[in-house]
C-alpha positions in Angstrom: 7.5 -36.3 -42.8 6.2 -38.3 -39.8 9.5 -37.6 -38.5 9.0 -33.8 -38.8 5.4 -33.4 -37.4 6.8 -35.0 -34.5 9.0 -32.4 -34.0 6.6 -29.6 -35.0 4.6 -30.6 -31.9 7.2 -31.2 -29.7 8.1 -27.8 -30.3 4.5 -26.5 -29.8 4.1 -28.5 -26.4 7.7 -27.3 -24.9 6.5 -23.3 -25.8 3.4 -23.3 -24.8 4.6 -25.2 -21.3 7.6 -22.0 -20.9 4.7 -19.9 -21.9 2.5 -21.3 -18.7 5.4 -21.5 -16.6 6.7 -17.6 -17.6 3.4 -16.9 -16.5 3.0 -17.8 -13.5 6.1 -17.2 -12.4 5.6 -13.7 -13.7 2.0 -13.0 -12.1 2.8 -15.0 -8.5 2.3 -11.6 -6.4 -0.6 -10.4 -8.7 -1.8 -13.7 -7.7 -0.8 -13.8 -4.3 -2.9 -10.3 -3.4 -5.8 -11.4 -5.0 -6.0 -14.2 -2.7 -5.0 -11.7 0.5 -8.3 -11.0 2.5 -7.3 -7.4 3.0 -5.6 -7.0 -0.9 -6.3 -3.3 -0.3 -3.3 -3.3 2.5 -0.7 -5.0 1.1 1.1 -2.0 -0.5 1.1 -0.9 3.0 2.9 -3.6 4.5 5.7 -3.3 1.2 5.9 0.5 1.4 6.4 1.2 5.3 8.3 -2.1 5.6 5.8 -4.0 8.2 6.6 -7.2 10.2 4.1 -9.8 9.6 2.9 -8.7 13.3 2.6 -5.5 12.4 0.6 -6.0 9.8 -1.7 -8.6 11.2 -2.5 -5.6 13.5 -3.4 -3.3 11.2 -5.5 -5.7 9.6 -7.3 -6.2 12.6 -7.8 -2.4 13.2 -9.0 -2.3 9.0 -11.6 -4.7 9.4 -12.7 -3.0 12.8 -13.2 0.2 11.4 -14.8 -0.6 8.1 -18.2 -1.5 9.3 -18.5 1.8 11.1 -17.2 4.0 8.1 -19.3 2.3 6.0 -22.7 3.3 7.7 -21.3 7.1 7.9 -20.8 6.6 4.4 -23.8 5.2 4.2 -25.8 8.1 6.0 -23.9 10.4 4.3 -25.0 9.5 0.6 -28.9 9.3 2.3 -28.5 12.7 3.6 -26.6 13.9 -0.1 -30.0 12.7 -1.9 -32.1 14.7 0.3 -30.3 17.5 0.0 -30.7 16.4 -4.2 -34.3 16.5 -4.0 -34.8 19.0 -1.7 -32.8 21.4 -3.6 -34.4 20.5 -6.8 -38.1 21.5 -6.2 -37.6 25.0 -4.2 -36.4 28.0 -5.6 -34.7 29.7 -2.3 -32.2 28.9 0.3 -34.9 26.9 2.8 -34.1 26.2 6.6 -34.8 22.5 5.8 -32.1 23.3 3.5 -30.2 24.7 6.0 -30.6 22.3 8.4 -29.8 19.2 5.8 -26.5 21.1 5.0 -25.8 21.4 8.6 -26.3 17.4 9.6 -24.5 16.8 6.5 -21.2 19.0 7.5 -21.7 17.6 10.9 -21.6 14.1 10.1 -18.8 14.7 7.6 -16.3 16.4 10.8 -17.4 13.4 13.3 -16.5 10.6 9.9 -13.0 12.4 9.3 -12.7 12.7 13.3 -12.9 8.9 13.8 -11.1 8.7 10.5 -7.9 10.3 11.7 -8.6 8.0 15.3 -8.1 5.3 12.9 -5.0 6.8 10.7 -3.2 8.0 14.2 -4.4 3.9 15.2 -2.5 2.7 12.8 0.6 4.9 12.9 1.2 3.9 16.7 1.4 -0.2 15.8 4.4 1.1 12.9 7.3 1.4 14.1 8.0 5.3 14.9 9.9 6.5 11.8 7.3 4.9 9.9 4.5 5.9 11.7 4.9 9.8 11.2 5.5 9.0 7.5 2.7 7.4 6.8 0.6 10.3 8.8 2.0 12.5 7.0 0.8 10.4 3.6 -2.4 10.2 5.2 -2.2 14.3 5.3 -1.5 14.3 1.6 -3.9 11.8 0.2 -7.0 12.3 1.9 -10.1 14.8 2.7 -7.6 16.2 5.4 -6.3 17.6 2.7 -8.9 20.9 1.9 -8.4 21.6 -1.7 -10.2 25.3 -2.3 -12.5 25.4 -4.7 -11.6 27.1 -8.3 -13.5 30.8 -8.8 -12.2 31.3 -12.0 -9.6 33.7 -11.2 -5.7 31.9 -10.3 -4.9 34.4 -8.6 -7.0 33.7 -5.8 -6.9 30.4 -5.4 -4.5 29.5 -2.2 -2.5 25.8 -2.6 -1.5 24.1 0.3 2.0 23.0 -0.7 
């Protein structure tokens, strides 16, 4: 009986140590982004095959630019809740209105101007091939992209494929 207990937990201790050591052998890159400073890039670096200088680069031009999209961001959302509570107490098209959608369309074209600075920024420290593939990612996934609005009728509505 002693003999078999013995065994039991034995048994117990060797799974639950494969267990640990499946583990973390299995989550060692989850692990290793998490501990990145820039955990948001990384896919970068795998997808467009960057050298370490490369990517130390790019890095640099990420955290140079953040700071300054954020504020636009940042001004952006102040000028959105204006607009919000401007809009909700009048009952026509006002040129305070007017002039909040104006600054608002205004400082959306000069935050998607020094955002493609940054995107054409980052494709020049790629190598060339890579570069114009990731602009033309950039093209595809972000507010370069104009997606129409929907009016209801298919028909109308114009892709840009």
């Amino acid at each position: 009986m002693k003999r078999a207990l013995i065994i039991l937990i034995g048994g117990l201790l060797v799974a639950c140590a494969a267990y640990c050591l499946l583990y973390l052998a299995g989550t060692a890159a989850h692990r290793r982004l998490f501990a990145s400073q820039t955990p948001e890039l990384l896919w970068l670096k795998k997808e467009f095959n960057l050298s370490e200088a490369e990517f130390v680069r790019i890095e640099q031009l990420h955290q140079a630019y953040l700071p300054q999209c954020r504020e636009r961001c940042r001004r952006i959302e102040e000028i959105n809740d204006k607009i919000i509570k401007t809009v909700s107490t009048a009952t026509k098209l006002t040129p305070e209105i007017e002039r909040l959608l104006a600054e608002r369309a205004r400082m959306r074209a000069d935050c998607q101007a020094e955002m493609l600075k940054h995107f054409f920024e980052v494709s020049r420290t790629m190598p060339p091939e890579q570069g114009r593939r990731y602009l033309t990612w950039v093209q595809e996934q972000t507010c370069l992209r104009e997606v129409p609005m929907n009016h209801g009728d298919a028909g109308h509505v114009r892709r840009h494929e």
